[in-house]
C-alpha positions, 0 to 999 in steps of 0.5 A, a space after each residue: 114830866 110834861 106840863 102839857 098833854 093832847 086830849 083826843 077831843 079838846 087839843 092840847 092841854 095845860 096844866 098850869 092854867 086853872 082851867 087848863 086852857 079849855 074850861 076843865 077842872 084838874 078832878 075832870 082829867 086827875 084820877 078820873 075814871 074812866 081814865 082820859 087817854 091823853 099822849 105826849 106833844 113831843 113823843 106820843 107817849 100816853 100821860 097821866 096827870 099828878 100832883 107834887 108834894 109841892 102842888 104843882 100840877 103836871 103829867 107824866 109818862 106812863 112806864 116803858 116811855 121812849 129814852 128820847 124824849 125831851 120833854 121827859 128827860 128835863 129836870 125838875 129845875 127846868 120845869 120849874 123855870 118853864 112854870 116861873 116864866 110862864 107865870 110872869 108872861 101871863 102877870 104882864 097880860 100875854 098868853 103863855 103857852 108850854 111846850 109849844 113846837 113849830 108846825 114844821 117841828 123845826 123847834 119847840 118853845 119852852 114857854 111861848 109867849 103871845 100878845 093879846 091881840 095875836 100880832 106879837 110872839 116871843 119865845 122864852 128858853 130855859 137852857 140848862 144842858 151844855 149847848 155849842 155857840 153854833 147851835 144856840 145861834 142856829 135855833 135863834 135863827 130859826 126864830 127869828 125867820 119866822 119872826 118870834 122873838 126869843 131869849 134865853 134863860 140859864 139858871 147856872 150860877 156861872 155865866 154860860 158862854 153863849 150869855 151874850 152871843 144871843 139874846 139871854 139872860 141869866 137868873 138866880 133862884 130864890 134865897 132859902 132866908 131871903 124873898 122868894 123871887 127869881 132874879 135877872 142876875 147877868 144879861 141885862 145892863 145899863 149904860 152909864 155914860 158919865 163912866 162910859 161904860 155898861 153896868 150889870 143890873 138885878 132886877 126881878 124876873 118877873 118886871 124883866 119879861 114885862 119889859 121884855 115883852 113890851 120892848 121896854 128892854 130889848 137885846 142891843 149889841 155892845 160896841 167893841 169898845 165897851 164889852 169890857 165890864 166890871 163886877 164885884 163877885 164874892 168880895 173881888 172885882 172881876 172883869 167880864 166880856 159882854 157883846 150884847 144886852 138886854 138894856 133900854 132904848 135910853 141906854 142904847 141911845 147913850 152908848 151911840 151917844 157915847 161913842 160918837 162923842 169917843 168917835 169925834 174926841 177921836 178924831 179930835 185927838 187924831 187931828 191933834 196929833 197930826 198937827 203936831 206930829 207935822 210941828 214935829 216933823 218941821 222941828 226935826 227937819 229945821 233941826 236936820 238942817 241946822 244939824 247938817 250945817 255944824 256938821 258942814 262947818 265941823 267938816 270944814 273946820 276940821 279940814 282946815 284943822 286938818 291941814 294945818 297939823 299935816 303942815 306942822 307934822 310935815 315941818 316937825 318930821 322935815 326937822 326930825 329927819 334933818 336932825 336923823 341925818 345929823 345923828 346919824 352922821 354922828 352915829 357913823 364917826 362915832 362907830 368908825 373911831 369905836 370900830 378903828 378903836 377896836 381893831 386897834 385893841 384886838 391887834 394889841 391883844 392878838 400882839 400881846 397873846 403871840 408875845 405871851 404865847 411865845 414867852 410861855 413857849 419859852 418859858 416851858 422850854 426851859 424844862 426837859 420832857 424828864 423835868 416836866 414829868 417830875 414836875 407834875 410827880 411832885 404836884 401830884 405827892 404834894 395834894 396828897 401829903 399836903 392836902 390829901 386828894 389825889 390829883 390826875 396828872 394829865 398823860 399829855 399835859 397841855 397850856 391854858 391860856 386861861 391859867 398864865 399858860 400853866 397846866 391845870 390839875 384836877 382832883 379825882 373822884 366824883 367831883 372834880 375840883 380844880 386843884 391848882 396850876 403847874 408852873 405859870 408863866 411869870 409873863 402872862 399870868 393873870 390875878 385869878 391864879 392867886 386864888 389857887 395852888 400856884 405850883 414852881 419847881 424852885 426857888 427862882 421860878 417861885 420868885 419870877 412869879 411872886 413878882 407877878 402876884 404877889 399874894 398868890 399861894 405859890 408853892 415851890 417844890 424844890 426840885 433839883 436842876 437837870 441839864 436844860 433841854 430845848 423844847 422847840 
């Protein structure tokens, strides 16, 4: 729905101007018979004029129009922003022209603006559909080479991403229960310089494009280290990102003011820092230096230190070593006497073993091989009838050193047990014999061997005398 159409005798008329641009009444051209042909600016498309419930004049495509044509695919909150610039172009005395496309059609204006005197246009944007950065830079470009001013308008209640990239502002629609007024809600700031930073501003829209018109307030760009901005929406401080505003020439100047002020407090700073970072350094080198003399008279004193205990060491194990060799010395007479001692004790063992091997010897020999045999018959009745264990009685039966030279004899069964010693030597017997069963075959051997061990448990078998045999 267009708010301009091409009269085939007069040009272009504009439905939001009384007389819409060419001294005619709205009855001249609205139902009027024979109906006028009038055709769309962007399509071509025959128009007719109508009405709003709301009053508000415009023309509309006949059926069958062409689905790309922009002027009738925009919304009807578009045209109402396209109306509400245009009307506040024309309150601060300029032309306001809709839809107003470039002659080579490289763009089309939404509201263009221009000076009484012709001298100045500027180009009002409601743009309200998604757009890239790249292409709105792009169509910004394209007005400015043929030096038409533009800013861009977006009604969204959320910042576009382009708000700052280009010079733009974005506007609140009026408040059901408050003052029917558009606002400039984001876009245009102040610099306050004592917090040294931008500040949002709300202003009406319709004062916003006077001053705009006017250059009271023109796009500025944010220095880097301003574009970081507060702002309180819903209750909460939330930080924003703005590269550029609409803002005063005062406000420029403060912001270059306030960053040459950073700028030499800066360099102030910086030259601070290089003051007392080369105090710093002549600190740490005085302090390197003494540091590397303690450690010089460390080392030297340590060396002296050194030396000194390598004396006393070298004097400690000179002494230690004496007193080794004197140890040793000592070490060596003593093991000779023990060595001497010893084989002195294991040729008196040896001696005494031989004499008690040989009287052993002659002990045993005084029994005949028939004497023994009855000997060991009668150990054997006697566990029995004594103690009831049967004893085995060895085929051969041997000496044992260990038991005085007697012949050990051992229970039978699982066990084992050692029962008692048949007939020890008298000579060579041993005290642990008095813990066992000591067996004698008469009375004077049981006497021979009481002398020995006198607490021994000696058994004397009785046996009678056979003529003696010798053994050897």
């Amino acid at each position: 729905m267009p708010f301009t159409a091409l009269h085939p005798d007069l040009g272009r008329l504009d439905a939001t101007l009384a007389d819409l641009g060419h001294n005619l009444d709205w009855a001249q051209v609205h139902k009027a018979r024979p109906r006028i042909p009038l055709a769309c600016p962007e399509c071509d498309w025959s128009l007719h004029p109508k009405v709003s419930p709301s009053g508000v004049r415009f023309f509309c495509h006949d059926p069958g129009r062409p689905p790309s044509c922009e002027l009738s695919n925009e919304s009807w909150e578009h045209h109402m922003l396209k109306l509400e610039m245009a009307g506040a172009i024309r309150a601060a005395g300029w032309f306001a022209t809709l839809e107003v496309p470039a002659e080579d059609g490289s763009w089309r204006a939404d509201v263009m603006a221009a000076s009484v005197d012709g001298t100045q246009r500027m180009a009002w944007e409601a743009q309200l559909s998604p757009i890239t950065l790249d292409d709105i830079q792009a169509r910004t470009d394209r007005y400015l080479d043929e030096g038409v001013r533009v800013c861009w308008v977006s009604p969204h209640k959320r910042p576009p991403r382009w708000i700052s990239a280009v010079p733009a502002v974005r506007v609140r629609a009026p408040e059901e229960q408050g003052p029917q007024l558009w606002m400039v809600d984001d876009g245009l700031a102040g610099f306050d310089p004592a917090a040294g930073r931008w500040i949002f501003r709300e202003e009406e829209l319709l004062r916003f494009v006077r001053w705009a018109l006017q250059e009271q307030v023109v796009p500025v760009e944010s220095l880097p280290r301003y574009r970081r901005v507060y702002r309180v929406v819903d209750g909460e401080q939330r930080q924003f990102r703005r590269s550029q505003w609409w803002t005063s020439a005062q406000s420029a100047a403060a912001q270059e003011k306030h960053d040459a002020m950073r700028q030499r407090q800066e360099l102030a700073r910086e030259e601070r820092e290089a003051r007392q970072k080369l105090l710093k350094e002549e600190a740490d080198r005085q302090s390197r230096l003494q540091a590397e003399q303690e450690q010089a008279r460390r080392a030297e004193e340590a060396e002296r230190l050194r030396e000194k205990r390598a004396e006393e060491s070298r004097v400690y194990w000179e002494k230690v070593r004496e007193l080794r060799e004197v140890e040793d010395a000592r070490r060596a007479r003593e093991k000779a006497e023990e060595d001497a001692r010893l084989a002195l004790e294991q040729a008196e063992l040896e001696e005494t073993q031989r004499l008690a091997l040989e009287t052993a010897r002659a002990w045993w020999s005084r029994l005949s091989q028939q004497q023994r045999a009855e000997l060991l018959a009668a150990v054997a009745e006697y566990a029995w009838r004594e103690s009831n264990v049967r004893v085995d009685i060895p085929e051969n039966p041997t000496m044992s050193s260990e038991y005085a030279y007697g012949v050990p004899v051992y229970t039978m069964g699982r066990r084992r047990l050692l029962y008692g010693v048949v007939r020890p030597c008298p000579v060579a017997a041993s005290p642990g014999i008095a813990r066992l069963h000591a067996f004698t075959r008469s009375a004077q051997e049981a006497r021979e061997l009481s002398a020995v061990i006198p607490e021994g448990r000696i058994i004397d078998l009785d046996l009678p005398e056979h003529e003696q045999l010798t053994m050897y």
